[in-house]
Steps between C-alpha positions, in 0.01 A plus 500: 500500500869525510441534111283759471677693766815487250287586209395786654791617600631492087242666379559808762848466447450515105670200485240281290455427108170510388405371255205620316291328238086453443296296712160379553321673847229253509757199455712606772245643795330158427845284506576755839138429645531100434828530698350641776237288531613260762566775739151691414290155538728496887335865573179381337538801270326525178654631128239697314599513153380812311491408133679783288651505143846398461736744558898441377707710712870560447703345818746322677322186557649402783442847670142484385423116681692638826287784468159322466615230748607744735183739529229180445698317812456818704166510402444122610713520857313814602179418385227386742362126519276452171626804371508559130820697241386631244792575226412716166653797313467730245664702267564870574510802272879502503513132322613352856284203655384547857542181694214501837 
């Protein structure tokens, strides 16, 4: 927590590097998801997995995984009992991917 509290605090400070090159979406929500599983089997929370084309998307990839970990553990702690999260995204008119 401590961590990600310090993270935070670079990247609003302007004080990180990113580093940006192309990565897999599918690969990393599912590496993210299988991370998380432990915690969403505790909640008794289900991952549906929308099946979508790869997309490569220019990032940081350790911004991207705290960003996918971050939102899909929200999504599991304030979830109800035998809930589901569902994770997709698409691709936008402005070549940008939209991450739900």
């Amino acid at each position: 927590m401590i961590n990600q509290v310090l993270d935070l605090a670079k990247i609003e400070s302007g004080n990180v590097v990113v580093s940006f090159e192309y990565i897999s979406l599918t690969e990393m929500v599912t590496k993210s998801l299988l991370f998380l599983q432990t915690q969403a089997d505790k909640m008794g929370v289900q991952f549906k997995r929308v099946a979508y084309p790869e997309v490569i998307v220019r990032a940081d990839s350790l911004l991207l995984k705290q960003i996918i970990l971050n939102l899909a553990s929200n999504a599991i702690k304030y979830n109800k009992r035998s809930g589901s999260v569902t994770v997709d995204w698409y691709e936008t008119e402005r070549n940008t991917v939209k991450l739900n």
